[in-house]
Backbone as CSV, one residue per row, in Angstrom:
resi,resn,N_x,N_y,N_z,CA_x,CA_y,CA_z,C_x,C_y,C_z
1,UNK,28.167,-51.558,-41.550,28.574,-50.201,-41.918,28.850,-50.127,-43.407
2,UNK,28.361,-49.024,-44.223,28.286,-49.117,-45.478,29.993,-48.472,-45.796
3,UNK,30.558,-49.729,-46.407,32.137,-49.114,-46.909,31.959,-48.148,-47.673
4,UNK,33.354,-47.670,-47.249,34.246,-46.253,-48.282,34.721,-46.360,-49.266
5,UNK,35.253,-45.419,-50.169,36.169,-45.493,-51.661,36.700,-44.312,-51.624
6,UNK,37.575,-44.434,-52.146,38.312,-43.140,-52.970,37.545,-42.382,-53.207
7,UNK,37.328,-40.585,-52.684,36.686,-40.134,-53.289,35.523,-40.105,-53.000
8,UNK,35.102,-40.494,-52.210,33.956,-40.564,-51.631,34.107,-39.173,-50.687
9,UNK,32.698,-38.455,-49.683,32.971,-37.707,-49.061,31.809,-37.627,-48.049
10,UNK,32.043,-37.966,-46.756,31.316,-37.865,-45.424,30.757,-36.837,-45.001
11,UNK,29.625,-36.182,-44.919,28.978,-35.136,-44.460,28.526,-35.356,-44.013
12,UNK,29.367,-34.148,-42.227,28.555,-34.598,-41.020,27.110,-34.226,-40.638
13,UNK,26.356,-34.407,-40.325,24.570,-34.344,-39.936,24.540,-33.082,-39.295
14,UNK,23.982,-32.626,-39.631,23.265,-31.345,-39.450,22.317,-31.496,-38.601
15,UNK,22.353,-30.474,-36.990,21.234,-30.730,-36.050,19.831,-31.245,-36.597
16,UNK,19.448,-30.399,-37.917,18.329,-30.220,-38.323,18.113,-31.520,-39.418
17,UNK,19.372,-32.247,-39.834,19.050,-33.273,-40.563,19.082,-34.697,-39.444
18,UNK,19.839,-34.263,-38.459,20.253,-35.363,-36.955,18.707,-35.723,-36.778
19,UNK,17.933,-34.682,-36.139,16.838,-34.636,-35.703,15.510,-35.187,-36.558
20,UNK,15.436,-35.147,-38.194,14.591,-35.350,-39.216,14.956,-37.286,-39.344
21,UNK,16.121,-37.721,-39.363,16.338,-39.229,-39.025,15.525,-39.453,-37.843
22,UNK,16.347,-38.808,-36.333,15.644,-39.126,-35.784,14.044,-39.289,-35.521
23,UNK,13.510,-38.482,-35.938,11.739,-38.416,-35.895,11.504,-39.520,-37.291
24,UNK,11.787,-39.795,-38.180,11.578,-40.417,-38.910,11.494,-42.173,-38.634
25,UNK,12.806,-42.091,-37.998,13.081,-43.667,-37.512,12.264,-43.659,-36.706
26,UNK,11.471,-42.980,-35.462,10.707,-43.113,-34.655,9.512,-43.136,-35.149
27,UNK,9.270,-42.545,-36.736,7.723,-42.658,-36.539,7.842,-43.893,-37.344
28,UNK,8.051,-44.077,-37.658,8.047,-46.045,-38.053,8.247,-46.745,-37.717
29,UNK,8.896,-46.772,-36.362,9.006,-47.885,-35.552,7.472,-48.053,-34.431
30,UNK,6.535,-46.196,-34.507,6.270,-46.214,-33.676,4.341,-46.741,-34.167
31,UNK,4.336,-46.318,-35.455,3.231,-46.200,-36.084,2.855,-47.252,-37.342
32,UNK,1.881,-48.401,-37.253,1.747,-49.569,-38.120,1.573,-48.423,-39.687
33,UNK,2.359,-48.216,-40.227,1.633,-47.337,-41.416,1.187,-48.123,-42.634
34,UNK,0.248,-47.516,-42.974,-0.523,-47.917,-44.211,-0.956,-46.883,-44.991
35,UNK,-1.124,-47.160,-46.068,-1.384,-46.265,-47.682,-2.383,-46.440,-48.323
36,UNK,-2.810,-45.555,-49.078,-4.493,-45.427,-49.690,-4.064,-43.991,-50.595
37,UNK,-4.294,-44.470,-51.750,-4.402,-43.117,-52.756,-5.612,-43.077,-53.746
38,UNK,-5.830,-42.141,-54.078,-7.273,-41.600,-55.504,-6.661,-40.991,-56.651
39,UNK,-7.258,-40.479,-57.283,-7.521,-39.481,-58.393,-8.241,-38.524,-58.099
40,UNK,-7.478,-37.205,-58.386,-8.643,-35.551,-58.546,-8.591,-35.431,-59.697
41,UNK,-9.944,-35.525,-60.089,-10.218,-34.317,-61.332,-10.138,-32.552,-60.984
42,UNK,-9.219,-32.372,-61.159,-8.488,-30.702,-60.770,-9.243,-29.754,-62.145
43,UNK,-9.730,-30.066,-62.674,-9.497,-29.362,-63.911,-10.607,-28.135,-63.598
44,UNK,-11.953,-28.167,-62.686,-12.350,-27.130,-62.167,-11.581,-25.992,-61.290
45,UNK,-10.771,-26.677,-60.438,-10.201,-25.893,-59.760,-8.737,-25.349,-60.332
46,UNK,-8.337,-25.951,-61.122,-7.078,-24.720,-61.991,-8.116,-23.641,-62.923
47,UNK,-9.443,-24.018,-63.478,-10.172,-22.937,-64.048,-10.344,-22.055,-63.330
48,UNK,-10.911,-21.941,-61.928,-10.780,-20.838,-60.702,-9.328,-20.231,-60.728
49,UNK,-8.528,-21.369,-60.152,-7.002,-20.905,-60.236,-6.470,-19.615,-61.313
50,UNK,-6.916,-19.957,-62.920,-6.398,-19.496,-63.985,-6.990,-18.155,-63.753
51,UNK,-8.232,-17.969,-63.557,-9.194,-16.732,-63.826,-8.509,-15.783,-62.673
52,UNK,-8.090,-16.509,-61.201,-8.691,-15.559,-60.378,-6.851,-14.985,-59.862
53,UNK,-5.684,-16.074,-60.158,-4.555,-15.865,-59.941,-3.620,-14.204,-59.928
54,UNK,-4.176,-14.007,-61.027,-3.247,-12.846,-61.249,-3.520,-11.276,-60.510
55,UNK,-5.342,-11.383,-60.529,-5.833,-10.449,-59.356,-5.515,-10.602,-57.974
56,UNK,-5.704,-11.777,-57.794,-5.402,-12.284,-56.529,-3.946,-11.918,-56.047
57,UNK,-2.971,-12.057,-56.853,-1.394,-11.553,-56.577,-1.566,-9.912,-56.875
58,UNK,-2.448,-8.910,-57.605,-2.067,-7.759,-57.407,-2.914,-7.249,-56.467
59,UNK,-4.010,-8.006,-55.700,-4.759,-7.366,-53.993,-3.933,-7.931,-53.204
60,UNK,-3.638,-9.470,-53.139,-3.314,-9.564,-51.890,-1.613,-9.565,-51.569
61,UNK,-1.018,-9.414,-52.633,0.570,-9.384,-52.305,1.203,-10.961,-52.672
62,UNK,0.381,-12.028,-52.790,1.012,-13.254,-52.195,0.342,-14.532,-53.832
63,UNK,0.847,-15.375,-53.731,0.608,-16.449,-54.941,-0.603,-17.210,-54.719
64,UNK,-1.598,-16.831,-55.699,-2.659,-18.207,-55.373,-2.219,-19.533,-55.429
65,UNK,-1.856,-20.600,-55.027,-1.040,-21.923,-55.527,-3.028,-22.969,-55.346
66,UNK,-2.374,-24.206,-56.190,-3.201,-25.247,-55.336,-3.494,-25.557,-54.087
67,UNK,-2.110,-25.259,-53.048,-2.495,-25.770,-51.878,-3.004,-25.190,-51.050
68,UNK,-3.874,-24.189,-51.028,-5.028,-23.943,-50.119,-6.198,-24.050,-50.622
69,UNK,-6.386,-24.641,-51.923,-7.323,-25.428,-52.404,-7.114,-26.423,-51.700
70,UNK,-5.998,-26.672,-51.711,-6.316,-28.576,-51.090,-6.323,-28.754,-49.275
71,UNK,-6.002,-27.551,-49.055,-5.959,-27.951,-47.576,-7.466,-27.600,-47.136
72,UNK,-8.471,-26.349,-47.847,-9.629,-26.484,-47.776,-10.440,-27.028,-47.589
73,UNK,-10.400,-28.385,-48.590,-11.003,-29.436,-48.984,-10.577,-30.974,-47.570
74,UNK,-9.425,-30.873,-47.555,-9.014,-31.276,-46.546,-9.734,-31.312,-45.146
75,UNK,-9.475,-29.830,-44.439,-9.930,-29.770,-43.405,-11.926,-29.414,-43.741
76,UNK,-12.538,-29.573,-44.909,-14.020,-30.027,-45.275,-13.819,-31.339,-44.789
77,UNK,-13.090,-32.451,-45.102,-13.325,-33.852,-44.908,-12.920,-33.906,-43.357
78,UNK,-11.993,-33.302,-43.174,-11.417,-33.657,-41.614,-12.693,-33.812,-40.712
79,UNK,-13.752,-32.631,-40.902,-14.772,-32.257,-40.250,-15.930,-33.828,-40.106
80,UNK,-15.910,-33.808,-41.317,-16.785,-34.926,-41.866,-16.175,-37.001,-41.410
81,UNK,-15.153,-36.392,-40.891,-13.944,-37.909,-40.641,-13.190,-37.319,-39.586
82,UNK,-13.968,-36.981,-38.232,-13.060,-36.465,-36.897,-11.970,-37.631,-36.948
83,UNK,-12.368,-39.207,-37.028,-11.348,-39.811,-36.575,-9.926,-39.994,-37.126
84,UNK,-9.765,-39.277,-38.258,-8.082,-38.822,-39.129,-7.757,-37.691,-38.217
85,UNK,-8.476,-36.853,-37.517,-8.110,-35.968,-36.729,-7.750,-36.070,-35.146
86,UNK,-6.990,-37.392,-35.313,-6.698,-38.021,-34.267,-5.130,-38.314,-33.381
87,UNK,-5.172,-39.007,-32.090,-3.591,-39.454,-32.087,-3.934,-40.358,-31.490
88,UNK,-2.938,-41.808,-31.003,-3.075,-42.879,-30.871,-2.276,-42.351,-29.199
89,UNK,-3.170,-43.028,-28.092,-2.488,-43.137,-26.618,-2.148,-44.261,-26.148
90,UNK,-1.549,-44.352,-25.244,-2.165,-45.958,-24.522,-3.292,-46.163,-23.979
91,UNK,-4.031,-44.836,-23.486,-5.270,-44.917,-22.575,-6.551,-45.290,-23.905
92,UNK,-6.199,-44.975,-24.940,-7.253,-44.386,-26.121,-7.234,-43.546,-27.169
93,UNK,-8.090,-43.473,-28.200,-7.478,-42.647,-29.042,-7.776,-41.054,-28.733
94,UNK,-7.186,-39.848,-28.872,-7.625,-38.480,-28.655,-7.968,-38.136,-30.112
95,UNK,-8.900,-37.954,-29.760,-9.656,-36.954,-31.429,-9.599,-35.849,-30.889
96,UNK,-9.135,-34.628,-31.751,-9.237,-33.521,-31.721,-9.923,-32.600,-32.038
97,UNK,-10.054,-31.502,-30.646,-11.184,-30.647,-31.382,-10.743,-29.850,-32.137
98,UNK,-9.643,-29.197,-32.269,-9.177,-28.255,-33.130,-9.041,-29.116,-34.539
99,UNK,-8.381,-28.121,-35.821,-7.863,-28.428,-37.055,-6.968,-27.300,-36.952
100,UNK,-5.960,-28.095,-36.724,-4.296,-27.792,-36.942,-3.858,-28.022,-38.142
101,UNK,-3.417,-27.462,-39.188,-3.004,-28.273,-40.408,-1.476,-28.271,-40.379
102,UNK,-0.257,-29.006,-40.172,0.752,-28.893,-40.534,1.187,-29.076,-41.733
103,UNK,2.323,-28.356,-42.426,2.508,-28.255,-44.023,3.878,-28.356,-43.865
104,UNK,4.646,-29.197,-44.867,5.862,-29.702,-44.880,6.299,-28.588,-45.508
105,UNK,7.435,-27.781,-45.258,7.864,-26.624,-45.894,9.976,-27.000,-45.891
106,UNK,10.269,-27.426,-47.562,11.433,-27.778,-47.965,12.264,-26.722,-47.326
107,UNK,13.614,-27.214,-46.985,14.743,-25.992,-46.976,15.952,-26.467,-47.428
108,UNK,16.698,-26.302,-47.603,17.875,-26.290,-48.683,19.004,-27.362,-47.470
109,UNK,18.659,-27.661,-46.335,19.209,-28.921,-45.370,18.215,-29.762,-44.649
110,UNK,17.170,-29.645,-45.205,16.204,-30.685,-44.238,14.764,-30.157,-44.702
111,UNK,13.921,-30.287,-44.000,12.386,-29.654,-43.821,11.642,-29.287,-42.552
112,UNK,11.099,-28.198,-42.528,10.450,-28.301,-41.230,8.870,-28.321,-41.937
113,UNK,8.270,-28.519,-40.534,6.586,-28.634,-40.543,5.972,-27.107,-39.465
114,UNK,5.701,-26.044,-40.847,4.995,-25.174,-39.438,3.616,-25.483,-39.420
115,UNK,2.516,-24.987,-38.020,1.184,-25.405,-38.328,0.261,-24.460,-38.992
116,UNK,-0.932,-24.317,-39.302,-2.029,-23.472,-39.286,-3.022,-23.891,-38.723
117,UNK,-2.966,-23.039,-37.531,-3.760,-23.302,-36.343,-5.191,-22.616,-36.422
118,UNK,-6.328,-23.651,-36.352,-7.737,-23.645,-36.451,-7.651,-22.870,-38.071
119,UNK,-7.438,-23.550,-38.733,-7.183,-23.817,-40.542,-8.982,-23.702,-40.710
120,UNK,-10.035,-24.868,-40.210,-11.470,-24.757,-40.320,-11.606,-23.260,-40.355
121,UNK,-11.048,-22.470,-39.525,-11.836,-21.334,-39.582,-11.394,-19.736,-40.501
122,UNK,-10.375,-20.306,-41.876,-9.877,-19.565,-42.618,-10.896,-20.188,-44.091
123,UNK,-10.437,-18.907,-45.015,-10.900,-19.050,-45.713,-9.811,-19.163,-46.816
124,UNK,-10.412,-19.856,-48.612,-9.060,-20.202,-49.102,-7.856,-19.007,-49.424
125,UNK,-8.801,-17.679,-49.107,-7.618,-16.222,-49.473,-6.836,-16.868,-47.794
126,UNK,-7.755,-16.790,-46.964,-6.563,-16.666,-45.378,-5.598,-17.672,-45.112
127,UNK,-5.920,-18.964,-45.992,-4.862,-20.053,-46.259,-4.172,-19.898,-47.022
128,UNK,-4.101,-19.056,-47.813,-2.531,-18.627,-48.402,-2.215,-17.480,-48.042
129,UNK,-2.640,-16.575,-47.238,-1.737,-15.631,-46.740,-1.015,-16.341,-45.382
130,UNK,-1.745,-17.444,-45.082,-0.805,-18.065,-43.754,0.256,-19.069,-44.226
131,UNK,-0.073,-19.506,-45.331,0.766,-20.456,-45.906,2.090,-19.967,-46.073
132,UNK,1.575,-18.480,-47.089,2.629,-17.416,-47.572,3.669,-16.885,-46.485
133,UNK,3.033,-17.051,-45.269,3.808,-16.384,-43.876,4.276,-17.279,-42.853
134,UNK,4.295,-18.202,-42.887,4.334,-19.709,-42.654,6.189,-19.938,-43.275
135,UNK,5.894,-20.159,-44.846,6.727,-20.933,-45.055,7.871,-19.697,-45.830
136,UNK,7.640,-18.099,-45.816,8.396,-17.552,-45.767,9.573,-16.996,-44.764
137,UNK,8.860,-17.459,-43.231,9.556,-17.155,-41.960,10.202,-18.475,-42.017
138,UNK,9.997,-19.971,-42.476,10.236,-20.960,-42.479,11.999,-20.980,-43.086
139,UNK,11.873,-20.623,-44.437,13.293,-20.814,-44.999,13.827,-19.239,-45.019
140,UNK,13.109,-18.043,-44.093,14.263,-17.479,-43.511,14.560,-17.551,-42.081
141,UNK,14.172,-18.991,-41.470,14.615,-18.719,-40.077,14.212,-18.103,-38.926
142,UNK,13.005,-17.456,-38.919,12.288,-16.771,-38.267,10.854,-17.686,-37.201
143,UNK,10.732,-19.173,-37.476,9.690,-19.382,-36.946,10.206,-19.215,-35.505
144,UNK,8.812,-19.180,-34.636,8.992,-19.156,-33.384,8.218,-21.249,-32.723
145,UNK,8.446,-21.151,-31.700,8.300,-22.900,-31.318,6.791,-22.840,-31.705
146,UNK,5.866,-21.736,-31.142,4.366,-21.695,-31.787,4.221,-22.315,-32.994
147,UNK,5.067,-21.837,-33.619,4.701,-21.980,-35.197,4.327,-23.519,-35.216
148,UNK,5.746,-24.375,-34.940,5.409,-25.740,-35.047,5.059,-26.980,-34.008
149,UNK,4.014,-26.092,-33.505,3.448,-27.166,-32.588,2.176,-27.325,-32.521
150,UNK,0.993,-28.322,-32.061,-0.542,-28.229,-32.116,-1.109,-28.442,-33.379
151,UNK,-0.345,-29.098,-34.175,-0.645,-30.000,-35.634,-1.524,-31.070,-35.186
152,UNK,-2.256,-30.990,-35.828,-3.437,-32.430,-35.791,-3.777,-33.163,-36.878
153,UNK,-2.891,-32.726,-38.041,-2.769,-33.455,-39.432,-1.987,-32.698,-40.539
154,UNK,-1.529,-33.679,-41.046,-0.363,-33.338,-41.988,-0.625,-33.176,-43.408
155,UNK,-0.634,-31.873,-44.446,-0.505,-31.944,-45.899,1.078,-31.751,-46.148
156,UNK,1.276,-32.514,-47.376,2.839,-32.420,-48.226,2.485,-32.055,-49.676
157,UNK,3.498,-31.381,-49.805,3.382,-31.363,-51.464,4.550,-31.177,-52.438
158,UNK,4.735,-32.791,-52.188,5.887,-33.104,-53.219,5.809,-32.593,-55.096
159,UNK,4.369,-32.662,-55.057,3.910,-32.539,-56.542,4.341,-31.013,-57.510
160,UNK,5.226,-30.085,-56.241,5.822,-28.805,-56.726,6.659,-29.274,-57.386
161,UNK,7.323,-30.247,-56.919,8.645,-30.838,-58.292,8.424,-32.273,-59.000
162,UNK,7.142,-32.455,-59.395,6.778,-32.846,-60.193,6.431,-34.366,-59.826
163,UNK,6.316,-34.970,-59.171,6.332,-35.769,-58.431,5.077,-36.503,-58.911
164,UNK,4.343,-37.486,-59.293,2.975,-38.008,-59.788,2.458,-39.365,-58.673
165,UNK,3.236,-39.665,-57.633,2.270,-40.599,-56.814,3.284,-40.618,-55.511
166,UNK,3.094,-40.076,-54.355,3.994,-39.892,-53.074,3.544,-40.831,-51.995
167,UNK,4.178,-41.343,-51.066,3.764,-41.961,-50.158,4.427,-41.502,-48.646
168,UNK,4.120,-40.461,-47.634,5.185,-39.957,-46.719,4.629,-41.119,-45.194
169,UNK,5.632,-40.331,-44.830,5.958,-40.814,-43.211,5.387,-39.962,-42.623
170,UNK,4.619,-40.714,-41.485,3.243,-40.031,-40.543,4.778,-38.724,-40.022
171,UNK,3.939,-37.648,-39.556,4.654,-36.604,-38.462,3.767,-36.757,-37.053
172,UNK,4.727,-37.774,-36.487,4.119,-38.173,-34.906,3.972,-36.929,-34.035
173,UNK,2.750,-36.903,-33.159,2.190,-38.141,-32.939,0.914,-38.082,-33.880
174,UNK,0.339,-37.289,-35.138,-0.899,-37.272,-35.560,-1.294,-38.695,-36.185
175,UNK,-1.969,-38.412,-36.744,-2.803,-39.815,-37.250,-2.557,-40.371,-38.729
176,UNK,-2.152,-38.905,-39.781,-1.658,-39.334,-41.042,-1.194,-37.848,-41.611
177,UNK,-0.883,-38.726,-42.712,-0.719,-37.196,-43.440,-0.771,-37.312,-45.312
178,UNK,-0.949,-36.412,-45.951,-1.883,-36.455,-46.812,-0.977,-35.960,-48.152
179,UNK,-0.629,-36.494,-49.329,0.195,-35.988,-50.062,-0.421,-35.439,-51.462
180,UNK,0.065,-34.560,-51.803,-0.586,-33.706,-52.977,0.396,-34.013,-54.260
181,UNK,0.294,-35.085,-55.584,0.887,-34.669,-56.410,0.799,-33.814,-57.669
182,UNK,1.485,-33.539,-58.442,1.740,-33.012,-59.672,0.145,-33.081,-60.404
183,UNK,-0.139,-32.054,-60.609,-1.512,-31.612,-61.873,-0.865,-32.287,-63.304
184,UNK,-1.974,-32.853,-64.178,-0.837,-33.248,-64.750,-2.128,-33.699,-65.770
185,UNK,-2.135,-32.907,-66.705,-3.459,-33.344,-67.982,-3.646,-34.704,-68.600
186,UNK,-4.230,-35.426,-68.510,-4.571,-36.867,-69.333,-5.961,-37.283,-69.549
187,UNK,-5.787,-37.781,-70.323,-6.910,-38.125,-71.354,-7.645,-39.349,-70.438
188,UNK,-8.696,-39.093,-69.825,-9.704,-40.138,-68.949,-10.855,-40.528,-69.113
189,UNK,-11.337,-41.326,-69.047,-12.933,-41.533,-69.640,-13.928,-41.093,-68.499
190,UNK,-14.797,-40.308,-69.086,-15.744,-39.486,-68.806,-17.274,-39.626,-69.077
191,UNK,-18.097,-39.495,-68.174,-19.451,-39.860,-68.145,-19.542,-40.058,-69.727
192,UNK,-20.185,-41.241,-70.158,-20.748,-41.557,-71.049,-19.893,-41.879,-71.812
193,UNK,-18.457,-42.654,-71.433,-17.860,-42.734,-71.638,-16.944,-42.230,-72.509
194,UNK,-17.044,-41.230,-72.692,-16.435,-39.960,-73.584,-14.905,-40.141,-73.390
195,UNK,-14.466,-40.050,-73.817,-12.647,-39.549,-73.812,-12.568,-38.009,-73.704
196,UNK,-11.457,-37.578,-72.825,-11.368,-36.211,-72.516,-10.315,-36.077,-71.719
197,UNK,-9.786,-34.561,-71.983,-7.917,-34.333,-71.717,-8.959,-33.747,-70.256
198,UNK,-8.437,-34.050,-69.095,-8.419,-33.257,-67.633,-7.161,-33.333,-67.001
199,UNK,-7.192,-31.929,-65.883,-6.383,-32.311,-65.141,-6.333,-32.482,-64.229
200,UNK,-5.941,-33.850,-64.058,-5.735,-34.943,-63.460,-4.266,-34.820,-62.195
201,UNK,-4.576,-35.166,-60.631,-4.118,-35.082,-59.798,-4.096,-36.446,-58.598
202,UNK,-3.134,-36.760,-58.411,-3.116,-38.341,-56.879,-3.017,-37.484,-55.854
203,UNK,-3.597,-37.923,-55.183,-3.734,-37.533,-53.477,-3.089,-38.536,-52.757
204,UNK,-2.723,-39.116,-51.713,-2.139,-40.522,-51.104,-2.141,-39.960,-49.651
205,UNK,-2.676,-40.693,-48.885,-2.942,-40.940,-47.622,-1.860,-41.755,-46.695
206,UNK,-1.380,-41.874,-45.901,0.129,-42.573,-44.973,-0.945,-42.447,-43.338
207,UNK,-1.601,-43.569,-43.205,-2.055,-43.443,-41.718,-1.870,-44.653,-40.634
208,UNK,-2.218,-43.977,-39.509,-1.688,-44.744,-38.285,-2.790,-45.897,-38.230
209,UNK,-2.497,-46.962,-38.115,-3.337,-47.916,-38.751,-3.514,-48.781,-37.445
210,UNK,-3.455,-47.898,-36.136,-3.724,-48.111,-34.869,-4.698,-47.347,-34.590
211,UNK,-4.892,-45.710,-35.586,-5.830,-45.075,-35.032,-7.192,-45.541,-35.831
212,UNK,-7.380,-45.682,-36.783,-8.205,-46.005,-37.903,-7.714,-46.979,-39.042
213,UNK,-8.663,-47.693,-39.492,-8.928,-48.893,-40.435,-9.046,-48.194,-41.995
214,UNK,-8.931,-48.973,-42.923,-8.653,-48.700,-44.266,-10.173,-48.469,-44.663
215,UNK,-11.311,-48.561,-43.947,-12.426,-47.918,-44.615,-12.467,-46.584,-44.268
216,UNK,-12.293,-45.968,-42.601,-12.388,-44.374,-42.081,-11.165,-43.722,-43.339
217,UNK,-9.987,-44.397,-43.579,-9.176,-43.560,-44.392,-9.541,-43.622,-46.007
218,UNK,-10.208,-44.754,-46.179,-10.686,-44.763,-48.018,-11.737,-43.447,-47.581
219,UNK,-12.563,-43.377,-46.650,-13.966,-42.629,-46.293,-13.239,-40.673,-46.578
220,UNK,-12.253,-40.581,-45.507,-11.352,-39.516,-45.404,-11.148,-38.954,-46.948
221,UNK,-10.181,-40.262,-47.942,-9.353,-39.602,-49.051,-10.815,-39.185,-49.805
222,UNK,-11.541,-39.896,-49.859,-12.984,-40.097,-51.276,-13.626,-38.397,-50.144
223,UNK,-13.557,-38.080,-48.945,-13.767,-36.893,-48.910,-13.486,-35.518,-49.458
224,UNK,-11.971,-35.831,-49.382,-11.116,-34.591,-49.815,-11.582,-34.864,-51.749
225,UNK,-11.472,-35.373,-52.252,-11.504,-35.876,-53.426,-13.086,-34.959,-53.909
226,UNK,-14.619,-35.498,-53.106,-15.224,-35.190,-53.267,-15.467,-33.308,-53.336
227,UNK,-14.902,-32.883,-51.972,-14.529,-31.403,-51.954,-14.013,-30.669,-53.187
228,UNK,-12.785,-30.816,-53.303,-11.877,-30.391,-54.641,-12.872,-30.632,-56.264
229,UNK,-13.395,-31.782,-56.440,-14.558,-31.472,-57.446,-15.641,-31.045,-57.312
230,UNK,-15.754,-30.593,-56.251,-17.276,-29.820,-56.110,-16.690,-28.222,-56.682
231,UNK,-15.412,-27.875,-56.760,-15.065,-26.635,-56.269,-16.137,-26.266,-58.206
232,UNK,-15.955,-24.598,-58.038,-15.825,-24.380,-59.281,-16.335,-23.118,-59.526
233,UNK,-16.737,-22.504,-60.632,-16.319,-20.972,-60.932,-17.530,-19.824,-60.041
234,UNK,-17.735,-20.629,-59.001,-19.249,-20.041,-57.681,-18.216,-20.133,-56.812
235,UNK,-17.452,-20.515,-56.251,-16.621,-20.989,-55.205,-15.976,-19.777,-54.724
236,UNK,-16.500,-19.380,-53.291,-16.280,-18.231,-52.455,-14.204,-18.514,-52.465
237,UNK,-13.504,-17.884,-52.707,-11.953,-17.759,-52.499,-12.195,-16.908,-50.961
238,UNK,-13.191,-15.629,-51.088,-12.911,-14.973,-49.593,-13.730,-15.372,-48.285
């Protein structure tokens, strides 16, 4: 038991922080986890971002951010790598037919995860108006049990507070989950070996290393990776 001092002060657990230990300690006791991260060259997709942001907030009401760029790209690779879209049984593994995306959404005592259910079949405007409605019912209290259930893979995005290389804890029972950090300009060498300021983004992968091997998840991240630099100033938003 970790001793006391003077001055010190005990704060009791909060259902919602009781429960976030609990799932936590369980998914690590329950899941061999392993890690795999890349590099994005982002610097196409904040050029979309820059151009299209500010229209985009006076049609649709809501913030263009990165992350329905990245969950896009995401559920592109998911398609391409069913087996991250997985859960581990005793009978076998279940691959899923749907794309559930669950999104870690902060609150001021814990976090919850709501989903976006069949995510494949939005587009990057309908992933942030669900995102936007998602994680605004989220930290006011409004989700319903729908909201957070039928996840079949996990995005985080620590990289809102600046964060430059994350490593999370699977959200059981899926297969992994996928972390987005901080955009963040640096000078990288570039075809022909050129020097050049981009911006530069880590992705990091946390998977069940019961459901899939470190090549399906190198295969997975170098997907999403590939997506996000394909994007660029042709790239359908609707």
């Amino acid at each position: 038991t970790a001793p006391s001092a003077e001055g010190d002060e005990l704060l009791p657990l909060s259902p919602m922080r009781k429960a976030i230990a609990e799932h936590m300690v369980r998914s690590r006791q329950t899941s061999p986890h392993a890690w795999c991260a890349t590099e994005v060259d982002m610097s196409s997709v904040v050029a979309l971002r820059t151009a299209e942001k500010e229209q985009f907030k006076a049609r649709e009401g809501v913030d263009l951010t990165y992350v329905p760029f990245v969950i896009k790209a995401v559920v592109e690779s998911l398609k391409d790598h069913p087996a991250m879209n997985a859960t581990f049984k005793p009978e076998g593994i279940l691959r899923k037919r749907a794309i559930n995306i669950s999104v870690a959404v902060g609150l001021d005592d814990g976090l919850i995860v709501p989903v976006i259910h069949d995510a494949d079949q939005l587009s990057i405007s309908g992933l942030a108006h669900r995102l936007n409605d998602l994680a605004s019912r989220a930290r006011a209290g409004r989700l319903q049990v729908a909201d957070v259930e039928g996840g079949t893979f996990c995005v985080n995005n620590p990289g809102t507070f600046g964060t430059v290389l994350s490593a999370a804890i699977i959200n059981q029972p899926q297969a992994g989950i996928m972390t987005m950090d901080a955009v963040v300009k640096r000078a990288v060498v570039m075809p022909g070996d050129v020097i050049g300021i981009r911006s530069m983004m880590f992705i990091g992968l946390s998977f069940d290393h019961r459901v899939v091997d470190g090549l399906q998840a190198a295969g997975f991240l170098g997907g999403v990776k590939k997506a996000l630099e394909a994007i660029g100033s042709g790239t359908m938003i609707y």
